[in-house]
Backbone bond lengths (Angstrom), bond angles and torsions (degrees), N, CA, C in turn:
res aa  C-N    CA-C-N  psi(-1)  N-CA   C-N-CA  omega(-1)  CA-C   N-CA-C  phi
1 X - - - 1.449 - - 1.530 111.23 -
2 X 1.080 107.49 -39.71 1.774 114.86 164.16 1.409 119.15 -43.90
3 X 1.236 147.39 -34.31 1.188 165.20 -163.19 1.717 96.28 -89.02
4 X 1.429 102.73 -51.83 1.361 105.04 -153.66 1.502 104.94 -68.00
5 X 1.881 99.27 -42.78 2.007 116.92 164.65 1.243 84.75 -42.16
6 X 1.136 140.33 -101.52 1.756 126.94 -136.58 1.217 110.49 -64.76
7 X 0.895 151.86 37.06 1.552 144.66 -179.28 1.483 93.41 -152.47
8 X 1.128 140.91 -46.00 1.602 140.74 -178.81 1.153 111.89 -97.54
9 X 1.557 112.18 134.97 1.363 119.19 167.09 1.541 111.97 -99.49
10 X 1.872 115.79 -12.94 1.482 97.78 -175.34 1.562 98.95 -143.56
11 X 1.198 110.47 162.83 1.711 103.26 -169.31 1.652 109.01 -141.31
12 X 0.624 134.44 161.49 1.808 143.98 -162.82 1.997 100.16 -131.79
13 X 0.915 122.78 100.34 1.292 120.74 -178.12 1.747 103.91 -116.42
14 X 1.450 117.51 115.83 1.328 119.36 -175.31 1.849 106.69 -124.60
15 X 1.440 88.84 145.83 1.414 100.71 -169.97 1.138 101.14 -128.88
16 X 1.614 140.62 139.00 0.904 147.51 178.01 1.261 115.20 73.45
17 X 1.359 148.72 5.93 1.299 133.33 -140.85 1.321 100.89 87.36
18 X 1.299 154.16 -70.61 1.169 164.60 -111.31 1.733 111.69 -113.24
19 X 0.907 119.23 128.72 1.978 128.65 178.61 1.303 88.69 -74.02
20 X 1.962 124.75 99.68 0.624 138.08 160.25 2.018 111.13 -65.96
21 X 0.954 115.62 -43.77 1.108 132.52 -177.99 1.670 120.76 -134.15
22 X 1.880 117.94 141.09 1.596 86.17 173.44 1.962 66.11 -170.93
23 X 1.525 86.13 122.76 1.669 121.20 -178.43 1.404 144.78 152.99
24 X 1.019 122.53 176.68 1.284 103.83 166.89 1.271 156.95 -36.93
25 X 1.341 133.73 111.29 1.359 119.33 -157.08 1.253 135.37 -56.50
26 X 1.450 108.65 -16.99 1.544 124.81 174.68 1.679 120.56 -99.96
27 X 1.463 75.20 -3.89 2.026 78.54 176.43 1.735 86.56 -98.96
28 X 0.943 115.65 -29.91 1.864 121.64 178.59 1.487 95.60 -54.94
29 X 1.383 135.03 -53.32 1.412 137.24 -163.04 1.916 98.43 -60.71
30 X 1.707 117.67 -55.91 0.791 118.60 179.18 1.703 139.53 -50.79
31 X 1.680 95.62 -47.55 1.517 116.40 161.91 1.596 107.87 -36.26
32 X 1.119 111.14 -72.15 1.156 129.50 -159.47 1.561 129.00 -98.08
33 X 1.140 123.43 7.77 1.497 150.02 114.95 1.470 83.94 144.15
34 X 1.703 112.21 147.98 1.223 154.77 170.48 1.678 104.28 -55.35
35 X 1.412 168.97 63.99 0.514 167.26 -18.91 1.755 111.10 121.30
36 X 1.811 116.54 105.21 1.849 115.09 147.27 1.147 111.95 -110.15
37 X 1.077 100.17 -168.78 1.690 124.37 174.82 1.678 102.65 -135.95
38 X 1.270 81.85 134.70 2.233 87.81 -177.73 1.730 79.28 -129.43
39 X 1.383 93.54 138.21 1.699 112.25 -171.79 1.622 81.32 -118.75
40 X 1.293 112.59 139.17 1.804 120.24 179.70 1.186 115.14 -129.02
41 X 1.347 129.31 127.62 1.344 124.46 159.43 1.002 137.94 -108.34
42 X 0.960 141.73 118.41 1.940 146.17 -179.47 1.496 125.76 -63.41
43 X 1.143 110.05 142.69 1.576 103.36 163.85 1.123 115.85 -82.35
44 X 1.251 131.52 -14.78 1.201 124.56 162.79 1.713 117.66 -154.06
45 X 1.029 127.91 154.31 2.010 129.83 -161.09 1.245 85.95 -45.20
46 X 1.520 92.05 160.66 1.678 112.33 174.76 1.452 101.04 -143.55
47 X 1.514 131.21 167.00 1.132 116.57 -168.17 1.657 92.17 -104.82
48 X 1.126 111.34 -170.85 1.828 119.41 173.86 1.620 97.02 -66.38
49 X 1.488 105.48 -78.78 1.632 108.07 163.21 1.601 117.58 -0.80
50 X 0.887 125.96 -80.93 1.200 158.27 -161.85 2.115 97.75 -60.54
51 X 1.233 78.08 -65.84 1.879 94.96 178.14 1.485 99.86 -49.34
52 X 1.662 127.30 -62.72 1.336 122.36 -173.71 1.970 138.83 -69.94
53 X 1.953 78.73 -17.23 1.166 88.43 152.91 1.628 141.99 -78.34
54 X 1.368 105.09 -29.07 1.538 117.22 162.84 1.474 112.00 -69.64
55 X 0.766 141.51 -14.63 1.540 137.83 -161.72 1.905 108.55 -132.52
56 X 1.502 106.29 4.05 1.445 99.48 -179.40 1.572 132.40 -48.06
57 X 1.193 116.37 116.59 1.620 115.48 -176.28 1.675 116.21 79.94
58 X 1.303 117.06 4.30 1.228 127.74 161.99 1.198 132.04 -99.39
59 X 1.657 110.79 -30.82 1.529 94.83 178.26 1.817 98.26 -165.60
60 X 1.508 114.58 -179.80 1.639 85.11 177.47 1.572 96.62 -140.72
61 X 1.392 97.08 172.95 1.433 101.78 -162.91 1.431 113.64 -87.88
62 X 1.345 128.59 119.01 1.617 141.23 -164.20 1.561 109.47 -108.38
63 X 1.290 107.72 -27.50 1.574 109.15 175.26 1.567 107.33 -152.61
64 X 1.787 115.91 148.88 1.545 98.39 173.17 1.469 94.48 -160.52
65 X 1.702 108.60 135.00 1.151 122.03 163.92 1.563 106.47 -107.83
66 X 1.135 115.64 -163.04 1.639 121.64 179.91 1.773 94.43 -96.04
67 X 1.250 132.86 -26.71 1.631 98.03 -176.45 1.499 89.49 -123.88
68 X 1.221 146.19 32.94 1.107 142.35 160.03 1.626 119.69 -165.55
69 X 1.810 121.05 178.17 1.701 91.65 -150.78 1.900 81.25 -179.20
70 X 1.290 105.91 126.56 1.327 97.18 -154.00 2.558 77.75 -117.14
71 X 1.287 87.34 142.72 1.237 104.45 -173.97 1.402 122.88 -123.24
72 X 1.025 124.43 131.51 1.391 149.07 -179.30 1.717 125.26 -89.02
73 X 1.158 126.60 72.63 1.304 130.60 -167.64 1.624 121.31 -123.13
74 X 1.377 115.05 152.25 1.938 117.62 171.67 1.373 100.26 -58.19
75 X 1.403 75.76 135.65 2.095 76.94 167.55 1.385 120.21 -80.03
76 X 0.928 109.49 2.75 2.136 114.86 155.18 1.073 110.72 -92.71
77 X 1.510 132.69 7.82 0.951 120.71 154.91 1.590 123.01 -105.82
78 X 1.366 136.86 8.67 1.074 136.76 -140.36 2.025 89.88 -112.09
79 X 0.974 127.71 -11.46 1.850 112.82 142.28 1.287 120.72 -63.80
80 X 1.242 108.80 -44.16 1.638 92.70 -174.63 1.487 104.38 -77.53
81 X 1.318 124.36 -50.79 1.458 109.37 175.55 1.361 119.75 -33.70
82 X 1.442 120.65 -50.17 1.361 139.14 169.73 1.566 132.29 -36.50
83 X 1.395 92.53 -42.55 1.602 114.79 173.36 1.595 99.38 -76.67
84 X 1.060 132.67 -59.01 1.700 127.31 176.42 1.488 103.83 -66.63
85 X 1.187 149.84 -79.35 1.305 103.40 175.33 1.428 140.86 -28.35
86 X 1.284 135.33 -46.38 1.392 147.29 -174.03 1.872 92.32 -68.60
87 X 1.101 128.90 -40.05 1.240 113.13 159.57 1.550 120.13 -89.53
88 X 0.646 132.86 74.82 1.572 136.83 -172.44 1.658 111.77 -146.23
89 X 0.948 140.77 109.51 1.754 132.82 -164.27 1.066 89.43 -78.97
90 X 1.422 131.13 -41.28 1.591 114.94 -155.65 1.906 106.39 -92.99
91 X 1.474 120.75 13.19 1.624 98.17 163.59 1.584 122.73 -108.57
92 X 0.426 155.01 119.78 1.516 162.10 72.38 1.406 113.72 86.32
93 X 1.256 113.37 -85.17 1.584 151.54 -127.26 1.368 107.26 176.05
94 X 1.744 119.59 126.82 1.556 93.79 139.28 1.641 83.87 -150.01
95 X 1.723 119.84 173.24 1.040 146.07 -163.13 1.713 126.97 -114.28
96 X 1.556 127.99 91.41 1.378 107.09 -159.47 2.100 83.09 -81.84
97 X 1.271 74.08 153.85 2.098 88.88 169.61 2.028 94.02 -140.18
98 X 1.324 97.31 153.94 1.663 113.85 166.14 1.929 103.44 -64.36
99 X 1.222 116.20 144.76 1.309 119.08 161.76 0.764 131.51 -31.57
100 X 1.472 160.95 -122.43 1.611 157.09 143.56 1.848 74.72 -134.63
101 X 1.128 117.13 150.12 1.531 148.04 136.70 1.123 105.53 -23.44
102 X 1.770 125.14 -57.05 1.200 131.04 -168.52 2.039 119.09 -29.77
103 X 1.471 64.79 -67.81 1.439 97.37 -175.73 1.840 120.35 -48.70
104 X 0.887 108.56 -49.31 1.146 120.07 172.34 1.577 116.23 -55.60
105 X 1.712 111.69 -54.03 1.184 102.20 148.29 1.762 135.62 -30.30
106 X 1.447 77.55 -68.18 2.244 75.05 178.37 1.178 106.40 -31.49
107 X 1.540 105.41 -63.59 1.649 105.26 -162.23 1.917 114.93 -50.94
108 X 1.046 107.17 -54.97 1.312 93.65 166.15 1.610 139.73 -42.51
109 X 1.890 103.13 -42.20 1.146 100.26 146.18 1.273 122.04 -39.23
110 X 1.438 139.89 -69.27 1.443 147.95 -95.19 1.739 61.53 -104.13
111 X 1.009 135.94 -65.19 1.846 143.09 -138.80 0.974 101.16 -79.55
112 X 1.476 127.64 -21.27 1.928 123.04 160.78 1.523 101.20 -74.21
113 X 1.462 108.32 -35.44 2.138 85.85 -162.49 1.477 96.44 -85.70
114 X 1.609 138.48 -26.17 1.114 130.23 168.84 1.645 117.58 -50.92
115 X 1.929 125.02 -43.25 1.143 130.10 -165.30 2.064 90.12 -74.25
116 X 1.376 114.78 -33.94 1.424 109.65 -165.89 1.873 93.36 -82.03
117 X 1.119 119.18 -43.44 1.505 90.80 -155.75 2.169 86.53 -69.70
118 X 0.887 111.33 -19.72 1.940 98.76 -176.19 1.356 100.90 -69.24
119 X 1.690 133.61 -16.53 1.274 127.83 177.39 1.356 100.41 -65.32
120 X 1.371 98.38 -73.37 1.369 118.48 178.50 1.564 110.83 -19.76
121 X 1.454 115.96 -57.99 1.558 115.25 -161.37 2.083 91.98 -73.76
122 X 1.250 112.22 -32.27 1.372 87.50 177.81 1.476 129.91 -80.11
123 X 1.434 105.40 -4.25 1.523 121.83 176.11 1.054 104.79 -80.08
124 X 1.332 143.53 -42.83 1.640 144.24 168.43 1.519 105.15 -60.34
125 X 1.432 127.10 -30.98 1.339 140.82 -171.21 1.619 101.36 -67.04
126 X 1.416 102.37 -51.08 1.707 108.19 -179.08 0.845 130.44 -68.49
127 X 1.976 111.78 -48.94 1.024 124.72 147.04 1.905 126.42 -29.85
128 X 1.055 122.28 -58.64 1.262 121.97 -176.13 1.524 115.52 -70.19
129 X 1.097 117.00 -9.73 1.477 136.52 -171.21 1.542 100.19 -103.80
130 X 1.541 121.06 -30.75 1.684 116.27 161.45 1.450 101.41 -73.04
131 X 0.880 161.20 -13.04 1.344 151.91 -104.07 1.466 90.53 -132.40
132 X 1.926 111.36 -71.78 1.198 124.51 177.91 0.848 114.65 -50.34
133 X 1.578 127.87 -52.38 1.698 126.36 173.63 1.655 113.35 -39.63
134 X 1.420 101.99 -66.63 1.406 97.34 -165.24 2.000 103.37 -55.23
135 X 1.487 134.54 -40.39 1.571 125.36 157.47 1.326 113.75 -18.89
């Protein structure tokens, strides 16, 4: 998908049959939430505990070893995350990177099968509501 980012500026993503999506790839990032990854390293292990307490309401945890811990956060949020690391004695290093593409995809998936199964529940809703009438 990396290959495909540098060479494409716009992408058509269809689900079901259906053009779930069809635009720009960076207006795609936006739609569908803004999204990094901050990869962290420690000077020394930290527990999860420990990890979720430094980072509360800023970002969430996507990967975790004991001396490093790769994070998933809004990209309006990535100063304040920023500012608690830079005060933090115990990190190291850490690394902001762009999302993968991937991801963004899912989500679009994820927001068609969420909008269909709520169709769905109101189509059984109507349905069951013809049902009684015709009784």
């Amino acid at each position: 998908m990396k290959d495909i980012q540098d060479v494409c500026s716009r992408a058509i993503v269809i689900n079901g049959g259906k053009i779930a999506y069809n635009g720009k790839l960076e207006e795609m990032k936006r739609a569908f939430g803004d999204y990094k990854r901050v990869k962290v390293r420690f000077f020394e292990p930290m527990s999860q505990d420990e990890v979720q307490r430094l980072i509360t309401h800023v970002a969430e945890v996507h990967a975790w070893s004991e001396d490093s811990v790769v994070l998933h956060t809004e990209s309006s949020e990535i100063k304040p995350l920023s500012r608690l690391l830079i005060d933090h004695p115990q990190v190291e290093d850490w690394n902001i990177e762009e999302e993968p593409i991937e991801e963004s995809i899912e989500r679009i998936y994820a927001s068609h099968a969420d909008e269909r199964s709520l169709n769905n529940g109101e189509e059984e809703s109507s349905r069951a509501k013809e049902l009684q009438s015709i009784r």
